[in-house]
C-alpha positions as CSV (number, residue, x, y, z in Angstrom):
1,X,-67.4,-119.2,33.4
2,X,-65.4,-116.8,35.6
3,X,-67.8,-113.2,36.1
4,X,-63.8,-111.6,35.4
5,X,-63.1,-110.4,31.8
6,X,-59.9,-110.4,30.0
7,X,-59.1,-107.4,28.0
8,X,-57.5,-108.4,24.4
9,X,-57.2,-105.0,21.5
10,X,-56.8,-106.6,17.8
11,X,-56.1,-105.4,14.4
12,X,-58.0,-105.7,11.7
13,X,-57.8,-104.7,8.1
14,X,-60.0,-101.7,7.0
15,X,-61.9,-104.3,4.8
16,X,-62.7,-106.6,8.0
17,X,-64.0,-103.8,10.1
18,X,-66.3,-102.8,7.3
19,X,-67.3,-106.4,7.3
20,X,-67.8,-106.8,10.9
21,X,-69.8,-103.4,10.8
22,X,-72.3,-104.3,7.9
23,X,-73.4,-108.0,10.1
24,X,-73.5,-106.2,13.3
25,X,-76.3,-103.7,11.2
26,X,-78.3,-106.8,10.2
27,X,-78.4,-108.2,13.9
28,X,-80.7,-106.6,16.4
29,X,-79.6,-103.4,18.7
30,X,-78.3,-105.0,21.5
31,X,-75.5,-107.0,19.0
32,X,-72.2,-105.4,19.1
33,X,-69.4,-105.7,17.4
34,X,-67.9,-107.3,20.1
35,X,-70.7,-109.7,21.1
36,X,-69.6,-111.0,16.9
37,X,-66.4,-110.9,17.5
38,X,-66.7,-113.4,20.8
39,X,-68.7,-115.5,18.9
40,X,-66.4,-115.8,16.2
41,X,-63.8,-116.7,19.2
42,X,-65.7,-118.9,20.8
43,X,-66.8,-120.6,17.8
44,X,-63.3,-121.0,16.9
45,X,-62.3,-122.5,20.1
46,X,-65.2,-124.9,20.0
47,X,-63.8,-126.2,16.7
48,X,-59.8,-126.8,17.7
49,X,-60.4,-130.5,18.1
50,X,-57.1,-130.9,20.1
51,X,-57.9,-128.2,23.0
52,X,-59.2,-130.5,25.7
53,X,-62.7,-128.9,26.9
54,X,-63.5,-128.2,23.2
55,X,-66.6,-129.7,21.6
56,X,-64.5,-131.5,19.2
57,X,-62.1,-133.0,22.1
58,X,-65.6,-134.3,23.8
59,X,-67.2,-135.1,20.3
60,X,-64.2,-137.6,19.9
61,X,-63.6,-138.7,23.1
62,X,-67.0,-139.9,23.2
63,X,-67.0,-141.4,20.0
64,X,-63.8,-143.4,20.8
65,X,-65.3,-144.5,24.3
66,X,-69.0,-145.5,21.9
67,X,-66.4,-147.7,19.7
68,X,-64.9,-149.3,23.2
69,X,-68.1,-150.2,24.5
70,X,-69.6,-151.4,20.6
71,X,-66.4,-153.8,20.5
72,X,-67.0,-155.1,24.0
73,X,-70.6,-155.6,23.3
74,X,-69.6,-157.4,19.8
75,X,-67.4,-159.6,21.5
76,X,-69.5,-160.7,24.6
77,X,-72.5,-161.5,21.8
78,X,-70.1,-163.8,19.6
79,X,-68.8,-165.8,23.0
80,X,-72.2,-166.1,24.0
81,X,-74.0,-167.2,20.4
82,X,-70.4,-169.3,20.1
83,X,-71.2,-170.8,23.6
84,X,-75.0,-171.3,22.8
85,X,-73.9,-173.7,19.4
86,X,-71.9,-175.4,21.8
87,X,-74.2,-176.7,24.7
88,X,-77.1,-174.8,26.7
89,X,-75.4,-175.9,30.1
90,X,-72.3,-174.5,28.7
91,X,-74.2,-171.0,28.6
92,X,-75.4,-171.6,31.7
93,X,-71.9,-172.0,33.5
94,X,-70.6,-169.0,31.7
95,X,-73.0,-166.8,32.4
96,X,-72.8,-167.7,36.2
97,X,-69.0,-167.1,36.3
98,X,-69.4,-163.8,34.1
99,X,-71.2,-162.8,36.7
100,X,-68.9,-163.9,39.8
101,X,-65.7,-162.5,38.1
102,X,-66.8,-160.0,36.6
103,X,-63.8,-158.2,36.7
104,X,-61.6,-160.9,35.3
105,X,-64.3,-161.1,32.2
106,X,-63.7,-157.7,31.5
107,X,-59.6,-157.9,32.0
108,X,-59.8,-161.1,29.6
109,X,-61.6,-159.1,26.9
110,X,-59.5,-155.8,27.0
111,X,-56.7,-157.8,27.1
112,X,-58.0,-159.5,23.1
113,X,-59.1,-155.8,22.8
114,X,-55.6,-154.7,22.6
115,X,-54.1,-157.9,21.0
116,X,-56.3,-157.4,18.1
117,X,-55.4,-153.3,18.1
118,X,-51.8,-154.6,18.0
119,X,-52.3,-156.7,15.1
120,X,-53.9,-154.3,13.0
């Protein structure tokens, strides 16, 4: 955070400032007003799910990449127990070019990723 601060005035209703005054009597001296009312902000801010930065943005965005890697997981297991049923030196090959084309593996199972998003 920037040591700069941005000047904002608000309005409140006669009702919210007597509000905001009783909490700030609860907290401990060196709670303002203020210090509640950037908290309320940045609490706010933290919740608006859309704002990229926000908790909420990073709380998805992590839980979408979790699914990603849980369906890649998924689907290298089931090749693997499908290849084991078929024949042990069939593993054995697999595994060997899994881990000379890598890359190609991991284009092959995006590529079924997004087939079987599209047919959803």
């Amino acid at each position: 955070m920037s040591n700069k601060s941005i000047r904002r005035s608000l309005s409140m209703t006669p009702e919210m400032a007597g509000r905001l005054s009783q909490i700030a009597k609860t907290k401990p001296r060196n709670i303002t007003e203020a210090d509640l009312i950037r908290e309320a902000i940045r609490r706010y801010l933290d919740e608006q799910e859309d704002l990229t930065g926000s908790r909420k943005h990073f709380q998805r965005s992590f839980r979408e990449r979790i699914d990603q890697l849980e369906a890649a997981v998924t689907f290298q297991l089931n090749v693997l127990v499908y290849l084991l049923a078929l024949d042990e030196q069939i593993l054995r090959d697999a595994i060997i070019a899994a881990k000379q084309n890598g890359e190609t593996l991991l284009a092959q199972m995006k590529a079924v990723r997004e087939l079987k998003g599209s047919g959803d």
